[in-house]
C-alpha positions in Angstrom: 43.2 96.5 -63.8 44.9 99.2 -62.7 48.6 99.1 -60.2 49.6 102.1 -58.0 52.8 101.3 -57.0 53.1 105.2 -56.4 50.5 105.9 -53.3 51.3 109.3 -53.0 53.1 112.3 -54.8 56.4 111.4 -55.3 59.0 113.7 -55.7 62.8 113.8 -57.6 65.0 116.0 -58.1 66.2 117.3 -61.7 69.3 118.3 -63.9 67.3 121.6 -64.4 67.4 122.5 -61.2 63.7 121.7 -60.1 62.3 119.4 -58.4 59.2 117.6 -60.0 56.4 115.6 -59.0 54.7 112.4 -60.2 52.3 110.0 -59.6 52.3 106.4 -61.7 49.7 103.7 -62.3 50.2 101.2 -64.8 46.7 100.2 -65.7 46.2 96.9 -67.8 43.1 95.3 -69.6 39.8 95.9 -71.7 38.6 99.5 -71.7 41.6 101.4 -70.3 42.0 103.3 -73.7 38.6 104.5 -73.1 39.4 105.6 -69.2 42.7 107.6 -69.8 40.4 110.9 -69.8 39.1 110.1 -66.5 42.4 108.9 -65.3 44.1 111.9 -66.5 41.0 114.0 -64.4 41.6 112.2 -61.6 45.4 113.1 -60.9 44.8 117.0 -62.5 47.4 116.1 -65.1 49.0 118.7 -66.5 52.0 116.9 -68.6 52.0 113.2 -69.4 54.7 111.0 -69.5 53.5 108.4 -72.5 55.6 105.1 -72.5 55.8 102.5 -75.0 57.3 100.4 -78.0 56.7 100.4 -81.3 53.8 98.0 -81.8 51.8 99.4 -78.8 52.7 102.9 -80.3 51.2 101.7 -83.4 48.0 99.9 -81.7 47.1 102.5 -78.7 49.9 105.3 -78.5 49.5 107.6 -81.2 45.5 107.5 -80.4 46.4 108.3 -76.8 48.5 111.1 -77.9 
């Protein structure tokens, strides 16, 4: 299961001087390790922003990155 709470291209404005856009989904469930790929397709990623503790680190993290 997958939640946009971002519908569109957001954009903020940085410390560097830029201003940078993003998009977030939390997606949640059986096979999402298996979609990132496509997910990362979908919104032509260029950097990802890879959030998480230690244990899911441990479990999914370092595999995603």
């Amino acid at each position: 299961m997958c939640l946009s709470f971002m519908n569109k291209m957001s954009e903020t404005a940085c410390t560097c001087g830029k201003t940078h856009q993003f998009r977030a989904e939390i997606c949640v469930g059986s096979g999402v390790l298996a979609r990132i790929p496509e997910y990362l397709h979908n919104y032509s990623a260029k950097k990802v922003f890879l959030l998480s503790d230690e244990n899911t680190y441990r479990v999914a993290g370092k595999r995603v990155s």
